[in-house]
N, C-alpha and C positions, 0 to 999 in steps of 0.2 A: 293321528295317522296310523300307528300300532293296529290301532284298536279297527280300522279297514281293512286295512290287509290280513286281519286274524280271519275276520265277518267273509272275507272274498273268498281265503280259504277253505274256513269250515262248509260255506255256500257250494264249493265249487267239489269239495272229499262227496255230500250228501249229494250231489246229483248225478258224479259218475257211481254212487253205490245202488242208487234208485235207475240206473240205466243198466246194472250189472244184473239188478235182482228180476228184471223186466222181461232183458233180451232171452233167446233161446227158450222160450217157453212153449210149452207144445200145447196148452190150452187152448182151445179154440175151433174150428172146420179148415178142416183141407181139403183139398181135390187131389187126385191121383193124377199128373200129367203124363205121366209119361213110363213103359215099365220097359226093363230090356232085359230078352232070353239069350244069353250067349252071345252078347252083340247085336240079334237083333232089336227092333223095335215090334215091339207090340200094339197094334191096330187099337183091338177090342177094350179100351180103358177109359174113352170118352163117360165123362159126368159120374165116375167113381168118385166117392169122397168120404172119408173119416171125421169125427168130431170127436173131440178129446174134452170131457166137462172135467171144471176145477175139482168135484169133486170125486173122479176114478172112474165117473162112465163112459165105455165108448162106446158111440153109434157110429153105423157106416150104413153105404146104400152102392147099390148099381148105376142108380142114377139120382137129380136132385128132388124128384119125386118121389122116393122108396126109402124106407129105412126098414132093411134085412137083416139087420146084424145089430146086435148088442151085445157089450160083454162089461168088463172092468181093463185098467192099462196103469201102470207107474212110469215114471219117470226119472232116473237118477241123475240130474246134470253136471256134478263130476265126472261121472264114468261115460256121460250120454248112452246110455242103455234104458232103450226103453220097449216093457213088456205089456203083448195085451193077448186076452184071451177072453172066452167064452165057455159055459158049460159045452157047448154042443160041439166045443173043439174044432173050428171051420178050419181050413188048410190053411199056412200061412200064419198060424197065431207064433207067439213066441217071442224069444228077447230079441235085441239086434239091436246095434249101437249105430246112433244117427249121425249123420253129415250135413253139418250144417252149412250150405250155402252163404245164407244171408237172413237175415229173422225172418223172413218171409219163405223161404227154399228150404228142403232137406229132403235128403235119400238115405238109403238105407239098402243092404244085401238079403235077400231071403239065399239061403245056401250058395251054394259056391256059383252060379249063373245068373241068378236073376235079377238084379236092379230095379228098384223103387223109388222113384221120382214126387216128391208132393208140393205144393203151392200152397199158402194158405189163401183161404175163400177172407177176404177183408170185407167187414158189412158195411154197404153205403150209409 
């Protein structure tokens, strides 16, 4: 009986630690849902989207047809500070520490007005 209850334990340590190393991970496509200036809402964001690859690249586009933008990004998920930029220095590059929603939800502040809303794109 010992020897179950040890098995349920160590079962049960390894799969909240395989849920801990999983969740908040920014790897993957997002969509831009939603940006706000000052409180307002911003119209113009429809079919924006970032892709984060495991290994430092980021791609992003205007639309789901387009990829305009490449650069590199980190991620720190102690501090959720996460930085991306490009040679060509596009507006908006920079650090800024995320808000995580829900492992699928996160925002983020560009200076002191703007708000950044993103969804991840889940593949069927």
């Amino acid at each position: 009986m010992k020897h179950i209850k040890v098995l349920i334990l160590v079962v049960t340590i390894f799969s909240f630690l395989s849920c801990e190393q999983t969740a908040n991970s920014i790897v993957g496509k997002w969509e831009i849902y939603k940006v706000e200036n000052s409180g307002e809402i911003d119209d113009e964001v429809t079919g924006r989207w970032m892709e984060f690859s495991a290994d430092g690249v980021l791609k992003g586009g205007n639309s789901s047809e387009t990829t305009n933008r490449t650069g590199k990004w980190t991620y720190d998920k102690e501090t959720k500070s996460l930085w991306f930029g490009s040679e060509k220095e596009i507006e908006g590059e920079g650090t800024y520490i995320i808000n995580w929603t829900d492992e699928n939800t996160i925002d983020f502040t560009v200076g002191e007005a703007r708000k950044v809303y993103l969804k991840r794109i889940l593949e069927e």
